[in-house]
C-alpha positions in Angstrom: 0.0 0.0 0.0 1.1 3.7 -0.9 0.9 5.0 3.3 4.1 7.1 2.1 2.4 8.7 -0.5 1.6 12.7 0.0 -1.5 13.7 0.5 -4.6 16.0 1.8 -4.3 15.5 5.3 -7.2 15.0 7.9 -7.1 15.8 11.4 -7.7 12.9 13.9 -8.5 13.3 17.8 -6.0 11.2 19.7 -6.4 10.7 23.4 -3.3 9.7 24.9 -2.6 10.0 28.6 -0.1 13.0 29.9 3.0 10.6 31.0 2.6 9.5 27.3 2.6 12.9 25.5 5.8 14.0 27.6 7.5 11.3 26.2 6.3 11.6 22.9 7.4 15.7 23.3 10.7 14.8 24.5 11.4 12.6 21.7 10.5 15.0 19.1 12.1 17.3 20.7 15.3 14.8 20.6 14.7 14.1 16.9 14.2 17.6 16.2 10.4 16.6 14.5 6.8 17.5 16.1 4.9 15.5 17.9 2.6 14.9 15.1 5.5 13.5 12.9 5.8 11.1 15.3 2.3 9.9 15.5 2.0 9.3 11.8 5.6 7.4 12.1 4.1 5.2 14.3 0.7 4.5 12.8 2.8 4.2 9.4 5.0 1.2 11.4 1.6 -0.2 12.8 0.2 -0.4 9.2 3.0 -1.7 7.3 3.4 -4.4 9.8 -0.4 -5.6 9.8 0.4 -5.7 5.7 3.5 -7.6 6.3 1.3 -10.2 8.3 -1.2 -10.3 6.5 1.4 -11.5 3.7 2.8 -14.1 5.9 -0.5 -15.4 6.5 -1.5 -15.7 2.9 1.8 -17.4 2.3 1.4 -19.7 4.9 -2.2 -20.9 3.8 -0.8 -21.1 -0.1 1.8 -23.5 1.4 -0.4 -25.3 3.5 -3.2 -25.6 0.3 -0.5 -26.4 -1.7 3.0 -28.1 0.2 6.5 -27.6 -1.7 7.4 -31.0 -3.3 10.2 -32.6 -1.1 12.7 -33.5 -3.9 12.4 -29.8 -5.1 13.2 -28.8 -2.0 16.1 -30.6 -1.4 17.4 -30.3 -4.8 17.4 -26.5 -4.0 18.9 -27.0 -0.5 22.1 -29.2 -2.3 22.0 -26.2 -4.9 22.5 -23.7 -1.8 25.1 -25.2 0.1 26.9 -25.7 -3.2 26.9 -21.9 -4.5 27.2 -20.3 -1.1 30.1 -18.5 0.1 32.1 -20.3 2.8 32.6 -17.7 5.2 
């Protein structure tokens, strides 16, 4: 999804509780951003790792509908070892 993207922005009422806004204030302050930035950061984080689960999930299922076949998989396994880099 395009969260990044720039756009009209809305104004959303946020209650947080007044040991949480100090914080959030003194890292802004840190960070040299408002305390606003900081809010969208952390909604941005919240949605991009719902989509990331969400994309496990599917994943997952697709494997579980439909399992790897196990000679495929260990052919690629004896492909890896061989090409790696021996560190």
């Amino acid at each position: 999804m395009g969260y990044h993207m720039v756009v009209a922005r809305k104004q959303v009422l946020v209650q947080l509780d007044d040991q949480l806004v100090a914080d959030l204030d003194r890292l802004a302050a840190a960070r040299g951003t408002s305390r606003s930035e900081l809010v969208r950061r952390g909604v941005l984080a919240v949605l991009q790792a719902a989509d990331m689960a969400d994309a496990d999930r599917a994943l997952q299922e697709a494997y579980r509908r439909d399992p790897p076949d196990a000679e495929l998989v260990e052919a690629a396994q004896r492909l890896a070892a061989q090409t790696s880099p021996g560190w």
